[in-house]
N, CA, C and O of each residue as an XYZ file, in Angstrom:
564
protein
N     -10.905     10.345    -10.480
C      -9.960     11.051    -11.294
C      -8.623     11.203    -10.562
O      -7.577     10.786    -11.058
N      -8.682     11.835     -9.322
C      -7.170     11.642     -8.988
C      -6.343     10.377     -8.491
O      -5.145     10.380     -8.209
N      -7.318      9.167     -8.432
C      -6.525      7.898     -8.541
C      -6.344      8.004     -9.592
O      -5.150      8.305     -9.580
N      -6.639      7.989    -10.615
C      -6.031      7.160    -12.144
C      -4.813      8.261    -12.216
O      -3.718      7.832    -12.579
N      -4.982     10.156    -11.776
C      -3.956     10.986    -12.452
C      -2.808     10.454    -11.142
O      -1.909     11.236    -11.450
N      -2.397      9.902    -10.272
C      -1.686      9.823     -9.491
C      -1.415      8.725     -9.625
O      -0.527      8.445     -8.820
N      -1.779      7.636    -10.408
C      -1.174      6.493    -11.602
C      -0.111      7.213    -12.625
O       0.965      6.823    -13.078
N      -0.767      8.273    -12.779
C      -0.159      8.231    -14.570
C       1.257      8.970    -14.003
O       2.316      8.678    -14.558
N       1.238     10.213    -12.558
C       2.247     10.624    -12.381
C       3.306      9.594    -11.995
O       4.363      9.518    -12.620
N       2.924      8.548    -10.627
C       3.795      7.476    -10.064
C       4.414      6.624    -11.422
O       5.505      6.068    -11.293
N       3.579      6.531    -12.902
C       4.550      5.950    -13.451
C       5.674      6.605    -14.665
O       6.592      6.105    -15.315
N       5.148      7.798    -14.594
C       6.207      9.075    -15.505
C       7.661      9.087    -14.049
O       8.882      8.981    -14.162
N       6.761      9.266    -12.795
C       8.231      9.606    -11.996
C       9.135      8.253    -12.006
O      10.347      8.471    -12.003
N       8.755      6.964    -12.017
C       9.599      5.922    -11.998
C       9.592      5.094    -13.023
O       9.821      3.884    -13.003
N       9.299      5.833    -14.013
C       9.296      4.947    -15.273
C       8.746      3.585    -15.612
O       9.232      2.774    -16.401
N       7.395      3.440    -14.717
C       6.952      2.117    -14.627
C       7.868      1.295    -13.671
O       7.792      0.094    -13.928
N       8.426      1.491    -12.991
C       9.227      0.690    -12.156
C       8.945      1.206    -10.934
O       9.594      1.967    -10.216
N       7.511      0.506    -10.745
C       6.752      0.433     -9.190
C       6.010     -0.800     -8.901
O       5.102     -1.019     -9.702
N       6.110     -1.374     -8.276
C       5.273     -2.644     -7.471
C       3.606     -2.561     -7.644
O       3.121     -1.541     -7.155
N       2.777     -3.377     -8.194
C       1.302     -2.583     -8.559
C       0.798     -2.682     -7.196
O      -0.369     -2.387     -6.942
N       1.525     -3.036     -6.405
C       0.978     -2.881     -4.820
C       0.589     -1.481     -4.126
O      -0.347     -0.879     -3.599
N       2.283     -1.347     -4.578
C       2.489      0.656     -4.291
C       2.013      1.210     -4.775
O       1.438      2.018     -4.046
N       1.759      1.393     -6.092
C       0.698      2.151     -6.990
C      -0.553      2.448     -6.270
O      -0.929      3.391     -5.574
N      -1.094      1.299     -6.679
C      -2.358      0.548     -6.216
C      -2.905      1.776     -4.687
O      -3.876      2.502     -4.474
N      -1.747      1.452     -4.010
C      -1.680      2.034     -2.203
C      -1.453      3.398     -2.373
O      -1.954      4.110     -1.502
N      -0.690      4.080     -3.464
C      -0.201      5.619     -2.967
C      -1.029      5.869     -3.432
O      -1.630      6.577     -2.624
N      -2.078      5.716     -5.042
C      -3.339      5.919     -5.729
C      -4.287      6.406     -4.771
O      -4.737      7.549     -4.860
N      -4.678      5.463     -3.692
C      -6.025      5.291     -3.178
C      -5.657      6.181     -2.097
O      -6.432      7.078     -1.765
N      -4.429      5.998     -1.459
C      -4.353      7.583     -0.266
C      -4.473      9.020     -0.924
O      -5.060      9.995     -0.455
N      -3.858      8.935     -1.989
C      -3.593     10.329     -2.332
C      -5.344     10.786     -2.606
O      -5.826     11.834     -2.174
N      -6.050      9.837     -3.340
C      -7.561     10.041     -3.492
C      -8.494     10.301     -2.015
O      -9.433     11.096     -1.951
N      -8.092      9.598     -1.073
C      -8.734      9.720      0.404
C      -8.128     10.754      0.623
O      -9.020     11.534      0.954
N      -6.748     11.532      0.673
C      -6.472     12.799      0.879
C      -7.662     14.207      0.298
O      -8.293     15.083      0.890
N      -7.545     13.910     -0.749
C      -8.047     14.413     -1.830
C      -9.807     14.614     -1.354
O     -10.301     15.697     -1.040
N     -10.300     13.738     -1.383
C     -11.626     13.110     -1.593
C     -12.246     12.863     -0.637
O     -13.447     13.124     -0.576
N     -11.648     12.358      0.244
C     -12.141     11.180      1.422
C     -12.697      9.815      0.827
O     -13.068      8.904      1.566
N     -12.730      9.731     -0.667
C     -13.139      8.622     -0.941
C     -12.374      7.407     -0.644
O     -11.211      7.307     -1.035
N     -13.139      6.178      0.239
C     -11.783      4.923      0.412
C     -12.709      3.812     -0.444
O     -13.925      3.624     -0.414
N     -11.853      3.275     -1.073
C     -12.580      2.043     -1.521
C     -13.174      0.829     -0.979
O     -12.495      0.186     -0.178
N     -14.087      0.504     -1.223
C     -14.297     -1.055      0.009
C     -14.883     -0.439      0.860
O     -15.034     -1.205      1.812
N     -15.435      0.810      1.133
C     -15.743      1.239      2.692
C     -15.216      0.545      3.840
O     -14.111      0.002      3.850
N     -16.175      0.575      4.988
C     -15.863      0.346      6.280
C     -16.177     -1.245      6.407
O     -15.505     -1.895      7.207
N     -17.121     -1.845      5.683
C     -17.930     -2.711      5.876
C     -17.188     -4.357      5.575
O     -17.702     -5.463      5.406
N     -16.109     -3.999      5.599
C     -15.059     -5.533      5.429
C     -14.312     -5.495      6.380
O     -13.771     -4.541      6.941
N     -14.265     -7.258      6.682
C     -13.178     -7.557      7.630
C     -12.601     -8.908      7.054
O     -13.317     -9.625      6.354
N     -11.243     -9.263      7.368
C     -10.994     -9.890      7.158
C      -9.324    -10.568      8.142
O      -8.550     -9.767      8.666
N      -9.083    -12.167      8.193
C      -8.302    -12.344      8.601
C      -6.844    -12.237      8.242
O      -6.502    -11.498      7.319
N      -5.752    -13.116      9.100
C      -4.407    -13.070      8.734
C      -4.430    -13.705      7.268
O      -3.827    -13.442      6.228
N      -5.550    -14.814      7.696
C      -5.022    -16.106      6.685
C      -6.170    -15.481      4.987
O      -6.529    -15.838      3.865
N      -6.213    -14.967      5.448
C      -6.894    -13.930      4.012
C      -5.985    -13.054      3.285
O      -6.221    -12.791      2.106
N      -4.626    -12.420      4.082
C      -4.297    -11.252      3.644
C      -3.360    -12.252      2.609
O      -3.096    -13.455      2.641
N      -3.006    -11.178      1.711
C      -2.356    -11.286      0.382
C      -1.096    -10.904      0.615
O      -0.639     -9.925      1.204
N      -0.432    -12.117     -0.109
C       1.466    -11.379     -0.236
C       1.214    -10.273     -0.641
O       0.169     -9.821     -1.109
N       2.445     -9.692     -0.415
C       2.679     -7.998     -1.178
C       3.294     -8.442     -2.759
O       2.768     -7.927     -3.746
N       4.189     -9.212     -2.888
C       4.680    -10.113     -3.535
C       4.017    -10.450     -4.811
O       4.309    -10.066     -5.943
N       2.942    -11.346     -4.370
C       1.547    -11.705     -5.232
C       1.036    -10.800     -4.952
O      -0.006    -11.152     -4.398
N       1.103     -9.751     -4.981
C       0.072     -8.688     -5.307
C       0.714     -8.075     -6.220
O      -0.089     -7.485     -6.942
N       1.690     -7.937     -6.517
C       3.037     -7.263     -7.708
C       2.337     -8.170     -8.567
O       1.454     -7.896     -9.380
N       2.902     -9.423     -8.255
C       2.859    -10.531     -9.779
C       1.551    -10.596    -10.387
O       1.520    -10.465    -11.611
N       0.537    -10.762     -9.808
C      -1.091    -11.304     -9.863
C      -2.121    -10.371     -9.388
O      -3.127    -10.884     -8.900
N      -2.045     -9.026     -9.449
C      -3.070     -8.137     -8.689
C      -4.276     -8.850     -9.701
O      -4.935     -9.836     -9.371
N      -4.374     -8.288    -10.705
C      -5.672     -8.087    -11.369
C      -6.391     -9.898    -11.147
O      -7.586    -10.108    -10.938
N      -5.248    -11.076    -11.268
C      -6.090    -12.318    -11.009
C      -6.516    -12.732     -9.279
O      -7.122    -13.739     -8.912
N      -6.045    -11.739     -8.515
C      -6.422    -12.192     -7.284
C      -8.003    -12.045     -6.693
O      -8.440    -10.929     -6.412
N      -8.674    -13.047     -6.558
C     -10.123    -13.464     -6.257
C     -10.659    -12.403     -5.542
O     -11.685    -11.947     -6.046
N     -10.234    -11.810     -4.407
C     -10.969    -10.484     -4.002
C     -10.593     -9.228     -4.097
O      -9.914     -8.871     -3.134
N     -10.758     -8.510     -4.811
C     -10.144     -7.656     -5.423
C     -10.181     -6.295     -4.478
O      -9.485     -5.286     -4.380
N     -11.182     -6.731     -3.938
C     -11.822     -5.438     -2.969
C     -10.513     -5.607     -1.628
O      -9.788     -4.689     -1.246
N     -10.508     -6.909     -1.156
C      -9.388     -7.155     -0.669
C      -8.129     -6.491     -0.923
O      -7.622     -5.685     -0.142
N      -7.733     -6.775     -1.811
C      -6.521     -6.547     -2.680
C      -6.482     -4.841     -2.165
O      -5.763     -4.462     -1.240
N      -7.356     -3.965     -2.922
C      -7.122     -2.784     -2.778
C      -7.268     -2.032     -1.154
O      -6.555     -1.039     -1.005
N      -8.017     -2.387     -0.121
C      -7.942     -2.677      0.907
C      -6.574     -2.697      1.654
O      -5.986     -1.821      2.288
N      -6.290     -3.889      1.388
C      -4.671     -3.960      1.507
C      -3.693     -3.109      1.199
O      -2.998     -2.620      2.089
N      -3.536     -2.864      0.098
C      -2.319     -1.677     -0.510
C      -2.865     -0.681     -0.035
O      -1.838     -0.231      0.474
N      -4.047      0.454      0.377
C      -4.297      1.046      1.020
C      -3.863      1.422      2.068
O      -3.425      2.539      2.342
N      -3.998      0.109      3.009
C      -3.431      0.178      4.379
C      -2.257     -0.362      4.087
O      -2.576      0.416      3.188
N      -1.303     -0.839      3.910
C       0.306     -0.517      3.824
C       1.156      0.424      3.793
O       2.310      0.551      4.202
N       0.026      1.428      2.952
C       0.661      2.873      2.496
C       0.257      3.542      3.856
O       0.969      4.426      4.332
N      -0.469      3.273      4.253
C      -1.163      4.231      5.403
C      -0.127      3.739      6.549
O       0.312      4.444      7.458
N       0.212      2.166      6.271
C       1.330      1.804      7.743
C       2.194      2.952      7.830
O       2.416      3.750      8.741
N       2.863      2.770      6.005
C       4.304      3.392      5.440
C       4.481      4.879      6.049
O       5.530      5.327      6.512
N       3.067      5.648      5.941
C       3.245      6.865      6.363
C       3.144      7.286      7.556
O       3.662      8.358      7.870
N       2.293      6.342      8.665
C       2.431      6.711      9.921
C       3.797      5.754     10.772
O       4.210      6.094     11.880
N       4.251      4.766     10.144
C       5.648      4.284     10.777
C       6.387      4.460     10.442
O       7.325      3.987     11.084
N       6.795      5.318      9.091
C       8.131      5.544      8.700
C       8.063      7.493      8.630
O       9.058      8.200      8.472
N       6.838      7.927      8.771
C       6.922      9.359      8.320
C       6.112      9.622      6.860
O       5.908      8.749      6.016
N       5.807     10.677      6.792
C       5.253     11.099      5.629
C       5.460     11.293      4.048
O       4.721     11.412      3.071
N       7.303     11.254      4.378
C       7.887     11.720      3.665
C       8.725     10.021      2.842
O       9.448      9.925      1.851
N       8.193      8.927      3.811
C       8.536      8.010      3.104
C       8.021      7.455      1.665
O       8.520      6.536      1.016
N       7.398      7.896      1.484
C       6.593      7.325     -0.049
C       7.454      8.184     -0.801
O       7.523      7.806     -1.971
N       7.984      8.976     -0.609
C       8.157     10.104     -1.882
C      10.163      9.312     -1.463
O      10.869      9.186     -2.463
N      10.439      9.131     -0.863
C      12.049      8.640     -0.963
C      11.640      7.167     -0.962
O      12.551      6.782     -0.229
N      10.915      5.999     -1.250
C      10.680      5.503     -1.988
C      11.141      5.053     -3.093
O      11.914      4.257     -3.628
N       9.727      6.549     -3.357
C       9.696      6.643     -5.013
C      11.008      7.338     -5.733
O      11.090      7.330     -6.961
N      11.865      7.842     -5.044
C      13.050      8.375     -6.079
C      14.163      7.223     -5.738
O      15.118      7.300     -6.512
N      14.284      6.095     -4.698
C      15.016      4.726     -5.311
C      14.419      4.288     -6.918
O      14.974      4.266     -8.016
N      12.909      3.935     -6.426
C      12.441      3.606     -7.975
C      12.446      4.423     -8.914
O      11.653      4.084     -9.792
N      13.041      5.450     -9.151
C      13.071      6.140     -9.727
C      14.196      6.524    -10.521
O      14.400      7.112    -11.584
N      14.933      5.902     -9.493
C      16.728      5.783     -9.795
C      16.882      4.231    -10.594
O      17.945      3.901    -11.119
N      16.059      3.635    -10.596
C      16.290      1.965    -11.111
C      16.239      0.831    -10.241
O      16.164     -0.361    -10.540
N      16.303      1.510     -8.850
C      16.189      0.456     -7.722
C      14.788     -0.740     -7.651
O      13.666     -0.701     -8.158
N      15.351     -1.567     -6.940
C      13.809     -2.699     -6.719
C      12.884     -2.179     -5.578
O      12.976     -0.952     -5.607
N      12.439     -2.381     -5.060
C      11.173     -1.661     -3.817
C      11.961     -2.499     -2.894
O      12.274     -1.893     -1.869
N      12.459     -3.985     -2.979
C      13.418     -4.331     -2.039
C      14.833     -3.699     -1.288
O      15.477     -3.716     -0.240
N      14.795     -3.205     -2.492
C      16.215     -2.127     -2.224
C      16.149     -0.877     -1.823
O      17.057     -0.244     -1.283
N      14.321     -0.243     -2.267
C      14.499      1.055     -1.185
C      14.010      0.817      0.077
O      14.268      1.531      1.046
N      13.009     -0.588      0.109
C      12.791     -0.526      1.444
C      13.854     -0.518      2.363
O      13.795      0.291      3.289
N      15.056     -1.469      2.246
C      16.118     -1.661      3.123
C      16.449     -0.006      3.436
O      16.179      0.679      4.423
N      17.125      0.315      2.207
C      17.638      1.447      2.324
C      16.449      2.989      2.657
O      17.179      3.789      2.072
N      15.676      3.559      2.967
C      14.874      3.767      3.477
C      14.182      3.692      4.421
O      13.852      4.655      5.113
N      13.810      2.382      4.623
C      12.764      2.257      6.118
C      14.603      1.203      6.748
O      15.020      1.866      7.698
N      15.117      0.566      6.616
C      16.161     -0.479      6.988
C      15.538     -1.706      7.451
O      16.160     -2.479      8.180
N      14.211     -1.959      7.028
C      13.665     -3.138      6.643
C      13.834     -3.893      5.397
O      13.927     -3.091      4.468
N      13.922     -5.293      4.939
C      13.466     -6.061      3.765
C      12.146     -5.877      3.678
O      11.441     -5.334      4.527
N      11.702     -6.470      2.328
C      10.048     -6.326      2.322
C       9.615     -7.158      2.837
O       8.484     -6.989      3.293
N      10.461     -8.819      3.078
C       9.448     -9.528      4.127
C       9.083     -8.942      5.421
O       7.967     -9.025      5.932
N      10.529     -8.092      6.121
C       9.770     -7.786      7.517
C       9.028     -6.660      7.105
O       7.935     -7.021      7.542
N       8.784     -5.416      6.518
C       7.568     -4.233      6.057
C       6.651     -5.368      5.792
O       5.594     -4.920      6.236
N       6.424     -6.414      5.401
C       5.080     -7.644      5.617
C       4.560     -7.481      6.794
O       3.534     -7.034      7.306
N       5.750     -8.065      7.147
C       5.082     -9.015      8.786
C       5.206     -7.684     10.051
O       5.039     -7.867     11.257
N       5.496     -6.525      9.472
C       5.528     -5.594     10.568
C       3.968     -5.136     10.525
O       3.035     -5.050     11.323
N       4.198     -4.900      9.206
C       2.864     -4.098      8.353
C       1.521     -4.891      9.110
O       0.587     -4.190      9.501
N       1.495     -5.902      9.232
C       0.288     -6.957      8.962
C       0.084     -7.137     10.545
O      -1.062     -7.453     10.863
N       1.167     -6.961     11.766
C       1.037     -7.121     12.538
C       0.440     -5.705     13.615
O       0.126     -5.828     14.799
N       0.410     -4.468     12.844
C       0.362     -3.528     13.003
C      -1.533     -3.504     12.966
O      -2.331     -3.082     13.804
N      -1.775     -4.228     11.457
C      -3.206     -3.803     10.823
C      -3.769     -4.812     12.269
O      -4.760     -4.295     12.783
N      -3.372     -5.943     12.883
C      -4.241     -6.889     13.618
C      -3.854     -6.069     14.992
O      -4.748     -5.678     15.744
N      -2.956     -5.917     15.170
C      -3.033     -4.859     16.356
C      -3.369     -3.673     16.707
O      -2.857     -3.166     17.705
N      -4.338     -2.980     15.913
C      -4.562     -2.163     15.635
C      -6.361     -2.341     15.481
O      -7.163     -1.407     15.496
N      -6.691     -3.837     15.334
C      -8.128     -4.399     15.169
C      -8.583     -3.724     13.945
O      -9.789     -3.510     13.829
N      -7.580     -3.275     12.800
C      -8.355     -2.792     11.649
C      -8.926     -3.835     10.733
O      -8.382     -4.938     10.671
N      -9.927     -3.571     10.061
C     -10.721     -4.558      9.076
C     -11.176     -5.963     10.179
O     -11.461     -7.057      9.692
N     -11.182     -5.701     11.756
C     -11.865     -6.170     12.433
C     -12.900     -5.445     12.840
O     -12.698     -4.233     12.914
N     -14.436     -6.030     13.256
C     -15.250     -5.437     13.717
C     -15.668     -4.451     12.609
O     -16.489     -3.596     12.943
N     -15.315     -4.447     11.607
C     -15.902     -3.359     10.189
C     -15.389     -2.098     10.521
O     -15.932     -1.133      9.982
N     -14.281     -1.861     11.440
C     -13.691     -0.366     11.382
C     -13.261     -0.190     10.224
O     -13.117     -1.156      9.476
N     -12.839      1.627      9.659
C     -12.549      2.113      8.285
C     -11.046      1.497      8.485
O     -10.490      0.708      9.249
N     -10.675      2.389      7.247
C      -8.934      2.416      7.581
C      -8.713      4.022      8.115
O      -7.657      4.342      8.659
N      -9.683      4.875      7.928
C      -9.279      6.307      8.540
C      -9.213      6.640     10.232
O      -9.194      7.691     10.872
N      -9.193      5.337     10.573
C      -9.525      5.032     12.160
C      -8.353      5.465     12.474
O      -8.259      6.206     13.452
N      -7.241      5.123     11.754
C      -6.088      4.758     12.412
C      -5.416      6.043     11.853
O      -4.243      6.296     12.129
């Protein structure tokens, strides 16, 4: 329940103008806040050459082959977002998108990354970090 109600708020506050990545990612923290429930448990690992654009995860979530993956992922992005940029980054974010901006445009302006480098920072963070290696959670980190 509070993933789907923390859907319905993320898209009243930005008018549907959110990345289903971000959704997807602020959904499932705000529920592990909430809950402790994480999706996928502990029991997946997976490589570089597995992980999913953020990109294609906007365009193609629902057709992408592992889905468990998928949510996995946006999970831990959000979890990067809040321990490398602060807590308070999701919510200034969400009021670029909220204003009409692209997620490209608050990332710059916000973190002063593009979304390719929040990728390749993000991703280099999850392997340095040995998460979804060895079957650790994501609450490890």
């Amino acid at each position: 329940m509070a993933h789907e109600l923390t859907h319905l708020v993320l898209d009243k506050v930005t008018e549907g103008n959110i990345p289903r990545w971000f959704t997807e990612g602020v959904a499932q923290n705000e529920e592990y806040k909430l809950t402790g429930f994480q999706f996928g448990g502990g029991d997946y690992s997976f490589d570089k050459k597995t992980m999913y654009d953020l990109g294609k995860m906007d365009k193609d979530f629902d057709n992408l082959p592992d889905q468990r993956l998928a949510y996995r992922q946006c999970f831990s992005a959000i979890q990067y977002l809040e321990k490398g940029y602060g807590p308070d980054s999701v919510h200034q974010i969400l009021n670029v998108l909220a204003g009409g901006g692209s997620i490209s445009k608050a990332m710059d302006k916000v973190l002063g990354v593009n979304l390719e480098e929040f990728q390749s920072d993000w991703e280099s963070w999850v392997f340095k970090k040995g998460l979804f290696a060895n079957n650790q959670e994501l609450q490890a980190f």
